[in-house]
N, C-alpha and C positions, 0 to 999 in steps of 0.2 A: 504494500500500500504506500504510494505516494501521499504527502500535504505539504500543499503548496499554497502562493496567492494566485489568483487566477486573472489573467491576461488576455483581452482582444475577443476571439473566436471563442476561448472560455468562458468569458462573462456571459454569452450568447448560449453555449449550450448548458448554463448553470440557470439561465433565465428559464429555458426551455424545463429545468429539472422544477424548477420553482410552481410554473402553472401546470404541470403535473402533477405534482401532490398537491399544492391548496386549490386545487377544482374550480382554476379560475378558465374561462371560455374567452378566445381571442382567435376574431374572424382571421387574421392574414397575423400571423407570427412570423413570419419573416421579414414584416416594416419594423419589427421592434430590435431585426438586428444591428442598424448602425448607431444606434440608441443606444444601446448595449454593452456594443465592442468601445464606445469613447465613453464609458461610465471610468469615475475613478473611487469610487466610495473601495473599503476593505473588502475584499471578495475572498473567500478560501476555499479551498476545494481539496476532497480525497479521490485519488485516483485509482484503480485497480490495476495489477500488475504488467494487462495489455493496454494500459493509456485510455478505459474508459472512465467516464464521469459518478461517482457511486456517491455524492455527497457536498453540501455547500453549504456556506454559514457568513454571512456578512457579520462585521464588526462594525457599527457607526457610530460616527465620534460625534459629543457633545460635551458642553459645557453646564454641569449640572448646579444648579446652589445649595450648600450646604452652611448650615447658619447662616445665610447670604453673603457668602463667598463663593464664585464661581470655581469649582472642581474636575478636572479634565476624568470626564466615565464614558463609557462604551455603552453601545446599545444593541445588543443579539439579537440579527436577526434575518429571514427567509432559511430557518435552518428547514433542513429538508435532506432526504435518502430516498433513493429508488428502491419500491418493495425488495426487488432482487437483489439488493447491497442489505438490508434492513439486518440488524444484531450480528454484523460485523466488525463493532467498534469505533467503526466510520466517524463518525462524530465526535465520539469520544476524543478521536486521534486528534482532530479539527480541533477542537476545543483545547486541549493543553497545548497545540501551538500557539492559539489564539491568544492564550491567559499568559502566556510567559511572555511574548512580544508588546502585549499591551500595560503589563510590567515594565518592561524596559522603556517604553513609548510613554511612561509615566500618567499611566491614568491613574485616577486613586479609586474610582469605585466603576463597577458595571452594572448592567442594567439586562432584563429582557421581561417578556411576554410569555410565559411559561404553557405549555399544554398538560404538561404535565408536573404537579413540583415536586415530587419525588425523583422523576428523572435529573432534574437540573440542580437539587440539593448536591448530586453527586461530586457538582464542580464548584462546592460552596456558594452556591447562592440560597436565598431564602425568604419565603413571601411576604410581601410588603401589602397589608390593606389601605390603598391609598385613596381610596372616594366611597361616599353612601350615596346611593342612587334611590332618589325617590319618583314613587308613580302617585298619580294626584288626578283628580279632576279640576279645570280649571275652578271650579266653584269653591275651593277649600281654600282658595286664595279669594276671596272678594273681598274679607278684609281691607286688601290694598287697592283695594278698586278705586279707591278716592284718600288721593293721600290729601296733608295737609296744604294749602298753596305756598307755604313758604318752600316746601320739598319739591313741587313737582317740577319735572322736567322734560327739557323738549327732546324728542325722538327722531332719528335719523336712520333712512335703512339705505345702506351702503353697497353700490353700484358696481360691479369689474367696471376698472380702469379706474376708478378713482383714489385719492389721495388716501393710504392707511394709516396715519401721522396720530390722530386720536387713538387710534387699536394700540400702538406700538406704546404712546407715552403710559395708555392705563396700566397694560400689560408690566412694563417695565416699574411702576411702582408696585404694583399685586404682586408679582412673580418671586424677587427677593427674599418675602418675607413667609415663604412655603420651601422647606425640604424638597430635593430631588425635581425642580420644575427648572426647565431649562432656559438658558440665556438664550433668547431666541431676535434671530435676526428678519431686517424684513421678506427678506425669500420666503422662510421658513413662518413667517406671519400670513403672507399669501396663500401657501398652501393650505393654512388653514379656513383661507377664507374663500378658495379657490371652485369657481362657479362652471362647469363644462357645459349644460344645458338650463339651465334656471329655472323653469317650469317643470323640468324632469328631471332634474337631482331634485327640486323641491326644497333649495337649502336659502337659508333667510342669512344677516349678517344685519346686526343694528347697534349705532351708538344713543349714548342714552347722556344730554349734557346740560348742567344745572347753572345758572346764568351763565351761560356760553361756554361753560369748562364742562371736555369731557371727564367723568363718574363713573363710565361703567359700559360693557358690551354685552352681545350676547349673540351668540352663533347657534343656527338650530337644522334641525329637515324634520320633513315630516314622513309620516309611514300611513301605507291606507291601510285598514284592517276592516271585515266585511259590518262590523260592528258600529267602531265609531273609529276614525282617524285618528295618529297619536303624536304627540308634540314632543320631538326628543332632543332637547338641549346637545349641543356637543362643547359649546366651553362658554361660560362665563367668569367677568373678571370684576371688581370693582375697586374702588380707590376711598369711598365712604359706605357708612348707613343710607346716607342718599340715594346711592348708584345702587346698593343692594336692594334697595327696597323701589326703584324703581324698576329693575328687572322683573320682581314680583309684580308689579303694578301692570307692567306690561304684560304677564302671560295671563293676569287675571281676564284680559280682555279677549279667550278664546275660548269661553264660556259657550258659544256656537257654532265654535268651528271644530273643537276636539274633545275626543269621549277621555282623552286621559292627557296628562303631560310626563315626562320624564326629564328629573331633572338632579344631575349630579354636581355633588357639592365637593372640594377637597377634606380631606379627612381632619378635622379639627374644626370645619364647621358642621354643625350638626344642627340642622333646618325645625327640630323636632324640639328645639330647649330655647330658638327664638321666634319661631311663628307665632302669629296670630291669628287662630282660626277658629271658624264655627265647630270645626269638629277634627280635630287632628287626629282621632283613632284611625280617619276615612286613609290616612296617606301612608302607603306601603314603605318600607323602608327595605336595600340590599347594600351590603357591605362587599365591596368588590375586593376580590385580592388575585386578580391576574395580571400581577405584576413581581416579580422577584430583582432584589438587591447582594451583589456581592463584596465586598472592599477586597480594592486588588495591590492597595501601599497603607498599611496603617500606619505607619509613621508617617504619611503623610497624612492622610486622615485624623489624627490625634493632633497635628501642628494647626487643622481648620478648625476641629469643633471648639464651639465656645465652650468655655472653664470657666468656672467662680475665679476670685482672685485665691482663697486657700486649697486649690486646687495643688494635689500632692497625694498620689498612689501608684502603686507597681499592677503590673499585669501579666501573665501570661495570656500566649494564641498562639494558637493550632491551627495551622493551614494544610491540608490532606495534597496539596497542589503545588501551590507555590511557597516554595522553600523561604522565601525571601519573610514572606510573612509568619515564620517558626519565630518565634523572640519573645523576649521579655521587653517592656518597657518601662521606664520610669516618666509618670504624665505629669507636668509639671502646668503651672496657670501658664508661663511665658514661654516653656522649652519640652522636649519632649526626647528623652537617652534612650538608648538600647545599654540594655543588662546584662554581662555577663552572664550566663546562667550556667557553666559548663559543671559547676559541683553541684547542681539540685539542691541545695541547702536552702535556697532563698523562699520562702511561705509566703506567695505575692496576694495581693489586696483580693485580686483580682483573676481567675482562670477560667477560659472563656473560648470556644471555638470562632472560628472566623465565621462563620452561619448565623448563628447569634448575635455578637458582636456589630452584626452590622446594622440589624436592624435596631439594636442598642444605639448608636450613631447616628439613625437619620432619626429615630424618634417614634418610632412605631412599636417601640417594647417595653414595658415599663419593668424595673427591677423585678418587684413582686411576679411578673410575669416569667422574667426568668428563669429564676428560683424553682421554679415547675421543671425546668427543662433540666437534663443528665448532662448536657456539656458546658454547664454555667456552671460557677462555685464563687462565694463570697468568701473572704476567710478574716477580711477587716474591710476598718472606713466602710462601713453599709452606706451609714446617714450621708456624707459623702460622695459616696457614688447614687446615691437619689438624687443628689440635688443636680448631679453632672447628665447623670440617662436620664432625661424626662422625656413626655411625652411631647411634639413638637406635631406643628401644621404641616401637611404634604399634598401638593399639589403634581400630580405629572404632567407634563404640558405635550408630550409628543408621542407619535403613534412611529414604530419602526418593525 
């Protein structure tokens, strides 16, 4: 078995491997090969002994925020095997080249879309619940159907080709202040907002700005269902109570066009503890967790997270993969040492696999939760290390 990065005609018949297993249908595949072969994103590929294609896995780079500090992580993805390669290890092989280059390449955490998280645990990552998806009928919002006049604000539905200057500045103040949402530029803002048929993708884009300053967006499509049509958010952002509650204001007003809405929040806000409603039992709540996090430099990771200023404890971690991350550390508020550990003598604060760990780190674990698990141990500074792992806002901003 070959693993390699793949090149030109490769990208092309890795394309080909992709809409093969995710069951996507494409009239003329062969317009998609010059598109293809001049793609530069990470491409990897495992080969089998006579130069066929048995497997492929993108790596995409982003800049993610951690405590709102921008963090260089990876994002896994179009992983995919042909049936007839399938529990070859294909992957697997893909994968620890993957991990050890994107070590060197200095990412400090990765990111993917899991199908499965037992599979993907293997290579230290580990589920991250990072949004609550609520189903609603427009009427459990009529509360905001009439906000107060000093709140209300004027409504904008946002055209292809026009200026996205309001999306970018909301975004850019929102985004910071949520774990794991990335630093996103305007390309990458377009495609979110990005229209091919208008009437037939069915997809809306609106700003929402309170004496002339934008507060708040909101991206949506809609789905027919033979019942009643459904209103499905795909990202809202806002910068006040203003902008939040004019979002609300606005989906109140589809009381006749939708039997339900769907509407995901980042995890930390939780729609159920500030609404105001006639009857909030009516509003379904799901907790999404298809998304898994790995740390691939804790030393670097430990010189981003925010510390108290009496920040001062040791740690062991255990990485099954990358060696680099075997160590002891000593976490200091300003600095952050690698430990000697070669006599085991040392009884550290702190022993911890890198799985755990990470979701320790972006905020999605709390101690107590820990403590459940066989690869966490405490052995000092508990109160300490609460006050360092707490729980923290997360927003993901990008699909890959």
């Amino acid at each position: 078995m070959i693993i390699k990065k793949l090149e030109g005609k490769e990208r092309f018949d890795a394309y080909k491997l992709f809409v093969y297993c995710f069951h996507r249908r494409v009239d003329n595949i062969e317009s998609e090969r010059q598109k293809c072969e001049a793609e530069t994103c990470e491409d990897w590929g495992a080969f089998s002994d006579d130069n066929k294609l048995m497997a492929r896995i993108i790596n995409n780079h982003y800049d993610f925020y951690v405590d709102g500090k921008p963090v260089k992580t990876g994002g896994i993805g179009a992983v995919a095997t042909y049936p007839e390669y399938r529990e070859t290890g294909a992957i697997r092989e893909i994968f620890y080249e993957i991990l050890k280059e994107a070590y060197r390449n200095g990412e400090v955490l990765s990111s993917l879309y899991p199908f499965n998280h037992k599979f993907y645990r293997k290579f230290g990552y580990e589920v991250v619940p990072f949004i609550n998806e609520y189903k609603m009928h427009p009427g459990a919002l009529k509360d905001y159907h009439s906000l107060p006049s000093e709140e209300k604000c004027e409504v904008y539905r946002w055209q292809p080709g026009e200026n996205i200057k309001d999306f970018m500045d909301i975004y850019n103040q929102f985004s910071p202040t949520f774990n794991l949402s990335a630093v996103r530029t305007e390309s990458m803002m377009l495609e979110h907002l990005k229209i091919e048929k208008e009437f037939i993708d069915r997809k809306f884009s609106y700003v929402f700005k309170h004496n002339g300053k934008p507060v708040s967006y909101l991206i949506f499509k809609d789905e027919f269902s033979p019942e009643a049509a459904i209103l499905k958010v795909e990202e809202c952002a806002w910068t006040s109570r203003i902008g939040f509650n004019a979002i609300l204001n606005f989906l109140s007003r589809f009381t006749a066009d939708y039997g339900s809405i769907v509407l995901p929040l980042p995890m930390g806000i939780d729609l159920l503890k500030i609404i105001s409603a006639p009857n909030a039992y009516e509003i379904e709540k799901r907790t999404c967790q298809h998304f898994m996090v790995r740390i691939m430099n804790a030393v670097k990771l430990f010189e981003v997270l925010k510390k108290p200023s009496d920040c001062d404890f040791t740690i062991k971690i255990t990485d099954e993969i990358i060696k680099e991350n075997n160590i002891a550390l000593h976490v200091m508020a300003d600095k952050v040492e690698v430990i000697n550990d070669e006599t085991n003598d040392c009884k550290f604060d702190l022993e911890a696999n890198i799985r755990p760990l990470g979701q320790l780190a972006v905020g999605c674990l709390s101690i107590d939760e820990a403590l459940l698990r066989s690869d966490v141990k405490i052995n000092g500074k508990e109160e300490l290390l609460r006050r360092i792992f707490i729980n923290k806002k997360l927003f993901i901003s990008e699909s890959f």
